[in-house]
Each structure stands twice: as structure tokens, then as C-alpha cells.
C-alpha positions as CSV (number, residue, x, y, z in Angstrom):
1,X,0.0,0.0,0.0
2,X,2.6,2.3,0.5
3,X,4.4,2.5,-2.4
4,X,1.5,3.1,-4.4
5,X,1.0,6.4,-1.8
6,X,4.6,7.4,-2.8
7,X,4.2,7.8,-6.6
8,X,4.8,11.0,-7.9
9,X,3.1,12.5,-10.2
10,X,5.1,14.7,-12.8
11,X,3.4,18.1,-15.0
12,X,5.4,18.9,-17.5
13,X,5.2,22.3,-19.3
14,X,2.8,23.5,-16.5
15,X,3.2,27.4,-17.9
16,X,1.0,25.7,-21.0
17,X,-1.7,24.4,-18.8
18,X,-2.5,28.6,-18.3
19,X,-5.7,29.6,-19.9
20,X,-5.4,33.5,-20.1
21,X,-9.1,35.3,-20.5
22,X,-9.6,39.2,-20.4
23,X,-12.8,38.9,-18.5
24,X,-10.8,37.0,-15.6
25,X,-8.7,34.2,-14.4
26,X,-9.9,30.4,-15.6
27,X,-8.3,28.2,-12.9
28,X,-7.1,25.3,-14.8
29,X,-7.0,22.3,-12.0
30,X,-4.0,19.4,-12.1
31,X,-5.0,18.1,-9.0
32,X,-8.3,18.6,-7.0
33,X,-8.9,16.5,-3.9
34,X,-10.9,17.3,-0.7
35,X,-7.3,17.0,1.2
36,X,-5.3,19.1,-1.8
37,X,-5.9,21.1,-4.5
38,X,-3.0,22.0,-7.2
39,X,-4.1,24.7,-10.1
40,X,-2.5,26.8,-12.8
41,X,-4.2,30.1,-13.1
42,X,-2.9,32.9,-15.9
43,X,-3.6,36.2,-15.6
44,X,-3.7,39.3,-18.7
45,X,-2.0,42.5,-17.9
46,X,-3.8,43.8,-15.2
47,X,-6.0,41.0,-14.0
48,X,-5.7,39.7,-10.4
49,X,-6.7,37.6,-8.2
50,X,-9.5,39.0,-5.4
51,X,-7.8,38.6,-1.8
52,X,-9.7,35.9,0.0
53,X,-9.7,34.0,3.2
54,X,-8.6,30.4,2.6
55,X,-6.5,27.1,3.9
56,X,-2.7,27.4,3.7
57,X,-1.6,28.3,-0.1
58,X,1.4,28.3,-2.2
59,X,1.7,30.7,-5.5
60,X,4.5,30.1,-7.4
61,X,4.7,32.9,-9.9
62,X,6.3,32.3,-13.5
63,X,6.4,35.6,-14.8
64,X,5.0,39.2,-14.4
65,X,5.0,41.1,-11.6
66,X,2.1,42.6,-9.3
67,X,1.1,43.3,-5.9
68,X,3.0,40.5,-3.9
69,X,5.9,41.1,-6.6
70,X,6.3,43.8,-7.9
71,X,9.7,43.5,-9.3
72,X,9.7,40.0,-10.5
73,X,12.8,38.9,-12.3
74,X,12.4,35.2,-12.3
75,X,10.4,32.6,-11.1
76,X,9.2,32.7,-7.4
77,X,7.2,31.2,-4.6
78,X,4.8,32.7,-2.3
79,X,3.6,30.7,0.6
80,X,0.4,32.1,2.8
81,X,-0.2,30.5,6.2
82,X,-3.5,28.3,7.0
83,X,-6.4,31.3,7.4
84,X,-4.0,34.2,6.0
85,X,-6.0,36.2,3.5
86,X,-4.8,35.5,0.2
């Protein structure tokens, strides 16, 4: 039983999976169970993301740069604490 817990599961090209809409973000789920939820979202110039309350987070920006960012050079990760408003 364990092993089969332990297999990972690869996404390759994940910048591709990014839908990008004028009218508004179109999360684009690779994993969605009750326990864990991992999404790709794209954003157009300008678009963002309304803050929200949630569970503990982790945005790992490709490109761009905006409010949490401004000044984003390369790749980077964001992590929000369980309850933090995100």
C-alpha cells in the first residue's frame, strides 16, 4: 500500500496548462482532492486575483509582476499561512 501512496506524479510544461481570458482568471485544476488542490491560473495585464480568506496556499509565480511582486525577475514562490488572506 505504501508504495502506491509514494508515486509522484510529474506536470510537464505547466506554464501551457494557463488559460489567459480578459474577462478574468480560468483556474485550470492538475490536482483537486478534498485534502489538496494543485491549479495553474494565468492572468492578462492587469488581471488579479480577489484577496480571499482560505486554507494554507502556495503561489509560485512564473512571470510578471504585481502586488505580492512587484519587481519579478524570475520565477518565485509565495507561501500564505492556514487562514491568511490571500
Amino acid at each position: 500500500m505504501l508504495g502506491k501512496l509514494c508515486k509522484p506524479i510529474y506536470f510537464t510544461d505547466t506554464k501551457a496548462k494557463a488559460v489567459f481570458l480578459p474577462n478574468g482568471p480560468k483556474p485550470q485544476f492538475l490536482i483537486d482532492t478534498p485534502n489538496f488542490k494543485a491549479l495553474v491560473v494565468g492572468l492578462e495585464t492587469g488581471g488579479q486575483i480577489p484577496a480571499h480568506p482560505g486554507e494554507a496556499a502556495m503561489y509560485y509565480f512564473l512571470e510578471g509582476a504585481g502586488f505580492d511582486n512587484p519587481v519579478l525577475r524570475q520565477p518565485i514562490c509565495v507561501f500564505y499561512p492556514d487562514e491568511s488572506c490571500h
